[in-house]
N, C-alpha and C positions, 0 to 999 in steps of 0.2 A: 109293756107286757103284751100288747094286741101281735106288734113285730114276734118278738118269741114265742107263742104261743103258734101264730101262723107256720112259723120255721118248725117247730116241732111235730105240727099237725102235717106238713108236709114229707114228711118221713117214713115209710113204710121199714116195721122190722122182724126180724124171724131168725127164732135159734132153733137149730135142731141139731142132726148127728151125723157123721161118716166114719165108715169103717175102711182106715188106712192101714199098709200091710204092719205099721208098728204098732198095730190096735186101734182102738174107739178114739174116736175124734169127737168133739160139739163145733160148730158153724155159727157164726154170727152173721146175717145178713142182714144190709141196710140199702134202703132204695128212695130215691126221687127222682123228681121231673125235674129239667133244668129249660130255659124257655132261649136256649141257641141250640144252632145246628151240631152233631154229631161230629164233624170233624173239628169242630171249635173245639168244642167240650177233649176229643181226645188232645188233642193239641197242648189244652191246659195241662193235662193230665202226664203229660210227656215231653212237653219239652224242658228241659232242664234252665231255660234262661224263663219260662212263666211259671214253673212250677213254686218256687219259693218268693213268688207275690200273692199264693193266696197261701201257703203249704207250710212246707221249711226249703232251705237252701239244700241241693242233692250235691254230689259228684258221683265219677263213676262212669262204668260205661255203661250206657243208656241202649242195650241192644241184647238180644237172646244171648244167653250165655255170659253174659259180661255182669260186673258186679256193680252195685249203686251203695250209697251210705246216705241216709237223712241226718244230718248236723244234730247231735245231740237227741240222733231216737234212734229207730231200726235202720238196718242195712241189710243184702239179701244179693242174689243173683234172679238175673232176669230169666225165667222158664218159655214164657211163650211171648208172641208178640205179634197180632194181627188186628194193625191201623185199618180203619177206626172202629175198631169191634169189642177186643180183646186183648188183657194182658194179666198173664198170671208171674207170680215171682213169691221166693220166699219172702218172709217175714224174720228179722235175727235179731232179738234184743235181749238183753240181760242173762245169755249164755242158754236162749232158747228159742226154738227152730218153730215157727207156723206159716200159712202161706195163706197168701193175698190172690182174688180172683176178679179180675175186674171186668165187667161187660157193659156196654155200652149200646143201646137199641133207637135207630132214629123213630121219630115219632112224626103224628100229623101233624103241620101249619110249622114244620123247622126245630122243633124242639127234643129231647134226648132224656129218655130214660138212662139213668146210672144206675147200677146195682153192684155190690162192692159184696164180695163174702172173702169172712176172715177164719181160717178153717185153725184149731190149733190142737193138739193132745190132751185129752184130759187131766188135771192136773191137783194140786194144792191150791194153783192159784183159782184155777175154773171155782173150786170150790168153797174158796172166800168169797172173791167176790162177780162170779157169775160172768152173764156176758156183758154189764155193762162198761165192766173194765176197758174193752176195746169197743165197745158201740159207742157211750160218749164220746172217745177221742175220734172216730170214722165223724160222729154227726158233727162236731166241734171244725172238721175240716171241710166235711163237706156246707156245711152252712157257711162258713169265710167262700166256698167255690159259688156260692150262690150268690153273692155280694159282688166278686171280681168278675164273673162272667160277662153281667153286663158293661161295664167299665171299658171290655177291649182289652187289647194284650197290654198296655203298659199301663192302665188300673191298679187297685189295692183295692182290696173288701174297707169297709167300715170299722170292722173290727180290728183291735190286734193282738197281738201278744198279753196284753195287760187285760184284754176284755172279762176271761172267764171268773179274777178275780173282783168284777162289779157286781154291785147286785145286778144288773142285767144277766150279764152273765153267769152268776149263780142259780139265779130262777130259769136261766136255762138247763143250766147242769140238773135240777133239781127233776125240772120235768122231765128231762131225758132219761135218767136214770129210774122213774117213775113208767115211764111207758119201758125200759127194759126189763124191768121187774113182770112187766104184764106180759110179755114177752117170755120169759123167763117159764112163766107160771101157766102159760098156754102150753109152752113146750112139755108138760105134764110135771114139773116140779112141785113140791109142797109149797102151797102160798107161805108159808112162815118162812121155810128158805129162801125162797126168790125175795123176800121183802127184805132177810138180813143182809143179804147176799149186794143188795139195790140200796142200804144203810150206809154198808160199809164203803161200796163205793162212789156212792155222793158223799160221802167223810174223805178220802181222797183226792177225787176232785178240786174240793171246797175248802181242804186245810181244817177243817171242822172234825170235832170229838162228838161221835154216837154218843 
């Protein structure tokens, strides 16, 4: 629990809003320190032969304008693309469009601020279930990136695929979805909403009935 707790506390997160020209958007952002250099870190993040040792498996074309697919999640087209700083691209899953902004800040003594925002329309679903819906799955990834980084390029995190269903991994999801909520309810929401909102989707995550 001491490891999870750390990972969680290591997290910085923040929802708020953009007005895109097809109207009101909400913003999910999620932030940490990673303790390698800034072109490591992009490198993980883009090369298509490291990405799916911490991530999932990509194809595609991995360049502005060119399209990518993640095995069994989103796929998208690449918008922008400047190593080792920045990359933004859409987001396409289950017949709906949001975008992905990613930046990258070198830090003192070698190490790399990440800061990921998931921008998407407001929606039915926003308003089930809030922003955890896509901040557990950001933190779920980026905590496996925290595990592989040190490892070196041909590594594996700790975790794997079967993790989130351990109690480790649940009393991850649990607190995640719990600092989303406060998150949520900073953002000026009603506490009773952001708390349903943060039920429902730790019930998702978790395979668990509220």
């Amino acid at each position: 629990m001491t490891e999870v707790t750390g990972e969680i506390n290591a997290v910085r997160r923040r929802v708020g809003e953009r007005v895109l020209e097809a109207g009101a958007a909400r913003t999910v952002t999620i932030a940490r320190t990673y303790d390698a250099p800034v072109e490591d870190v992009w490198d993980a993040c883009t090369d298509p032969e490291r990405i799916p040792r911490w991530f999932l498996p990509i194809s595609g074309d991995l360049r502005p304008g060119g399209r990518y697919q993640l095995e069994g999640n989103a796929g998208g087209t690449i918008q922008r693309c400047d190593p080792p700083r920045a990359l933004d691209a859409t987001w396409e899953f289950a017949g709906q469009v949001s975008w992905i902004e990613l930046r990258l800040t070198a830090e003192p003594g070698g190490r790399t601020r990440f800061a990921l925002e998931h921008v998407a329309h407001a929606d039915d679903h926003w308003d089930e279930f809030g922003p955890g819906a896509v901040g557990i799955g950001w933190e779920l990834g980026m905590l496996a990136l925290s595990q592989y980084l040190p490892a070196g390029r041909l590594g594996r995190p700790r975790i794997g695929p079967e993790w989130p269903a351990s109690d480790e991994g649940r009393a991850f999801i649990a607190l995640s979805g719990e600092r989303w909520r406060a998150a949520h309810a900073a953002a000026g929401v009603a506490e009773d909403v952001a708390a349903s909102c943060a039920a429902r989707t730790i019930a998702a995550y978790t395979g668990t009935v509220e």
